[in-house]
C-alpha positions as CSV (number, residue, x, y, z in Angstrom):
1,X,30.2,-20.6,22.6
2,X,27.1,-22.9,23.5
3,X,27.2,-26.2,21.1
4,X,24.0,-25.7,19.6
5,X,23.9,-21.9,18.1
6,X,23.3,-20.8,14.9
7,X,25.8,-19.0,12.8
8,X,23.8,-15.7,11.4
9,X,25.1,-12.7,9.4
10,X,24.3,-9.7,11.5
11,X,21.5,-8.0,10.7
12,X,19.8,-10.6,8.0
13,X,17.4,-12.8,10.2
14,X,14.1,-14.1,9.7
15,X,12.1,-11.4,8.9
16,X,14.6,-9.4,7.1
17,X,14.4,-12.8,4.6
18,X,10.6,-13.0,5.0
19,X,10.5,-9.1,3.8
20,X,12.7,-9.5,0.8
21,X,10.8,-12.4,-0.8
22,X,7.4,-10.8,0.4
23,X,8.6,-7.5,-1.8
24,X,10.3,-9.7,-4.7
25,X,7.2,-11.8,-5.1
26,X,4.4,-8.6,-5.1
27,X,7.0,-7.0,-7.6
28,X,6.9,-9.7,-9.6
29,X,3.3,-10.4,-9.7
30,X,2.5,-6.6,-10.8
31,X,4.9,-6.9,-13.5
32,X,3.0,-9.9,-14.9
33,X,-0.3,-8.2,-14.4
34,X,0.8,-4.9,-16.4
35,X,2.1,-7.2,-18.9
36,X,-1.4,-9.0,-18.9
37,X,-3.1,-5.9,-19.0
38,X,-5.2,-7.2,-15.9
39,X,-4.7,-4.0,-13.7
40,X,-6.9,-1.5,-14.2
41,X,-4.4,1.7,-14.7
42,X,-1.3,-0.3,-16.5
43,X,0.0,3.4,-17.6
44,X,0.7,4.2,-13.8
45,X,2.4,0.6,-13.4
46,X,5.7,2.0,-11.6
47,X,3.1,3.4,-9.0
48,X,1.1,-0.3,-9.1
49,X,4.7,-1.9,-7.7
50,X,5.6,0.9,-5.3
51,X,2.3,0.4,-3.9
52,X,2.5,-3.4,-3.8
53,X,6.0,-3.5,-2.4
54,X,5.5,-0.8,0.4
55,X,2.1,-2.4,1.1
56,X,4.5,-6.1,1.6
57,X,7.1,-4.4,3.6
58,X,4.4,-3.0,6.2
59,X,3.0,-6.0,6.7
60,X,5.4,-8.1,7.1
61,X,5.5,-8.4,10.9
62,X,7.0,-11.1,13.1
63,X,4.1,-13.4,13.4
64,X,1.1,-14.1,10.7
65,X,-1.2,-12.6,13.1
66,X,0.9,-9.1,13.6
67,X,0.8,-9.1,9.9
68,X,-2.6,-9.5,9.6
69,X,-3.3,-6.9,12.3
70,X,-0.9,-4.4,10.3
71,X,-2.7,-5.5,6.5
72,X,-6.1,-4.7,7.7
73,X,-5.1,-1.3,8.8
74,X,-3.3,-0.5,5.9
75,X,-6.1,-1.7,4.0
76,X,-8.4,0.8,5.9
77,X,-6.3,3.3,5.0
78,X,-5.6,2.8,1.7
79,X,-9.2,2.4,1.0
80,X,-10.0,6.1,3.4
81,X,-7.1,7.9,1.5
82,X,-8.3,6.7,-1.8
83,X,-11.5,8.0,-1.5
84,X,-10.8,11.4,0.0
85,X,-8.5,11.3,-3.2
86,X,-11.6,10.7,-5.6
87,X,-13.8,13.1,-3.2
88,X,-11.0,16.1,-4.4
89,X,-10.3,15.0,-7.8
90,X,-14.3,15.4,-8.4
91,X,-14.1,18.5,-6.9
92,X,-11.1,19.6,-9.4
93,X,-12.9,18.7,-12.2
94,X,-16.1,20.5,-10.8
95,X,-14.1,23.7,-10.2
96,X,-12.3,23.3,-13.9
97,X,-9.0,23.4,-11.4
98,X,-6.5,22.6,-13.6
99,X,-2.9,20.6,-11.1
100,X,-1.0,23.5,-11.2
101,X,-0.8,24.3,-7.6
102,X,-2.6,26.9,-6.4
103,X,-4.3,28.3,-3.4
104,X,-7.8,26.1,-3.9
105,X,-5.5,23.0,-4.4
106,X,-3.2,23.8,-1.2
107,X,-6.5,24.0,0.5
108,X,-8.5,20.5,-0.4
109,X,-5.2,18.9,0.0
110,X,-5.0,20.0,3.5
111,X,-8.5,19.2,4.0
112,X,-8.0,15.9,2.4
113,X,-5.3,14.8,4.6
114,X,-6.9,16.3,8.0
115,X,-10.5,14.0,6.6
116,X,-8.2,11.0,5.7
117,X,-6.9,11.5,9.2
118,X,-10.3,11.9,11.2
119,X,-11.7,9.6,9.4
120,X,-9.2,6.7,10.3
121,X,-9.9,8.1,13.8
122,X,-13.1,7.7,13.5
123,X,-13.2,4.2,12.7
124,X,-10.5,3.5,15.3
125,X,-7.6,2.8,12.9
126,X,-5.1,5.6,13.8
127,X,-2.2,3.4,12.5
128,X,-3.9,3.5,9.2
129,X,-3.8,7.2,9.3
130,X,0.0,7.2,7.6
131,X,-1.2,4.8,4.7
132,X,-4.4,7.0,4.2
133,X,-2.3,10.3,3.7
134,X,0.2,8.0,1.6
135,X,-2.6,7.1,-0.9
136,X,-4.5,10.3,-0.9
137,X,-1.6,12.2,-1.7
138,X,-0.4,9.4,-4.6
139,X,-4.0,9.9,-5.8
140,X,-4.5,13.5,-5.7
141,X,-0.6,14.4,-7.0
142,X,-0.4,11.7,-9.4
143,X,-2.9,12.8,-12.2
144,X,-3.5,9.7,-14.9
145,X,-2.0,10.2,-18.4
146,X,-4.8,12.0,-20.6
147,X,-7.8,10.3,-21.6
148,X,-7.7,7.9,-18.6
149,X,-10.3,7.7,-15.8
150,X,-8.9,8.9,-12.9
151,X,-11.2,7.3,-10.5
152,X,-9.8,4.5,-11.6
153,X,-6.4,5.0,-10.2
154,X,-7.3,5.5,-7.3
155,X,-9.1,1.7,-7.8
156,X,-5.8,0.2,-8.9
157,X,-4.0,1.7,-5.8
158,X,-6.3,-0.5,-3.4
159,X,-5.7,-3.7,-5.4
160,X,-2.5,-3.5,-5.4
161,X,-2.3,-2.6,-1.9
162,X,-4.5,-5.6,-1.4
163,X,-1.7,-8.1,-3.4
164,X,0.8,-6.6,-1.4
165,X,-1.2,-7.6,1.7
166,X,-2.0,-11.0,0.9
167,X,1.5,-11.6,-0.2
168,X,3.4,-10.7,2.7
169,X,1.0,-12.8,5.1
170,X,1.2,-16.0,2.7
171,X,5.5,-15.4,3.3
172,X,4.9,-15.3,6.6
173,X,2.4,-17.9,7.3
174,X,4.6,-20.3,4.7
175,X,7.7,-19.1,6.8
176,X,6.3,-19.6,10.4
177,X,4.6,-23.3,9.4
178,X,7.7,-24.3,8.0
179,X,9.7,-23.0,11.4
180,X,7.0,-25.3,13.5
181,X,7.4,-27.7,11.2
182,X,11.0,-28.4,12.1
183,X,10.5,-28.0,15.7
């Protein structure tokens, strides 16, 4: 056994660290903001930290740069999903569809995900096409509580993807600066 090695637990390295906080610290900052009444659609909060969390956990690549790589394209695609979300809950509401689901809805969700799709293609972001069917589906099979805008949901969803973003790369630039620190 060389002199110098590290004892690790198998399985809980860097990144594995990195991720946990990353997820703990999005959680913890949706939780204040619902209890702030800062997000826009508090009522959906449980879907505000799943969003937020999944969004860190994505992210969280081995170097800030990865991560950054990995945030915009989940950004992309949470921002394409969300709005083919709005484009077929506008189109409910035109059609007086109610959510039960029926053969119109089976069809604009399959045309919603095959648009969220192209459309990521499109822009040349196929790794945001996952993300993009993610949101559009959490959007369009997620209706708000009654009396609340559902446009706005769809808002909130891309916020808190964006905290989940920002929070994973500031645990990984904090992480990797304090690694060259000690070097």
């Amino acid at each position: 056994m060389k002199e110098n090695s590290k004892r690790t637990i198998p399985g809980f390295g860097m990144r594995t660290t990195k991720t946990a906080i990353a997820v703990t610290v999005s959680f913890i900052l949706i939780t204040l903001l619902n209890q702030s009444h800062i997000l826009i659609s508090p009522a959906l909060n449980f879907l505000g930290a799943l969003q937020a969390c999944t969004a860190a956990v994505i992210c969280m690549e081995t170097s800030v740069a990865q991560s950054i790589k990995s945030g915009i394209s989940l950004f992309i695609g949470t921002f394409i999903g969300a709005g083919f979300g709005c484009l077929v809950l506008l189109l409910s509401f035109q059609l007086n569809s109610d959510w039960a689901l029926t053969l119109l809805d089976t069809v604009k969700i399959f045309l919603g995900i095959m648009l969220s799709i192209a459309a990521c293609n499109i822009v040349k972001q196929a790794s945001a096409s996952t993300m993009s069917c993610i949101v559009f589906n959490i959007v369009v099979l997620s209706p708000p509580p009654d009396g609340q805008n559902p446009y706005l949901g769809a808002v909130s969803r891309i916020v808190e993807t964006a905290l989940g973003i920002i929070v994973a790369v500031a645990v990984n630039h904090f992480f990797n600066n304090r690694k060259k620190d000690k070097q």
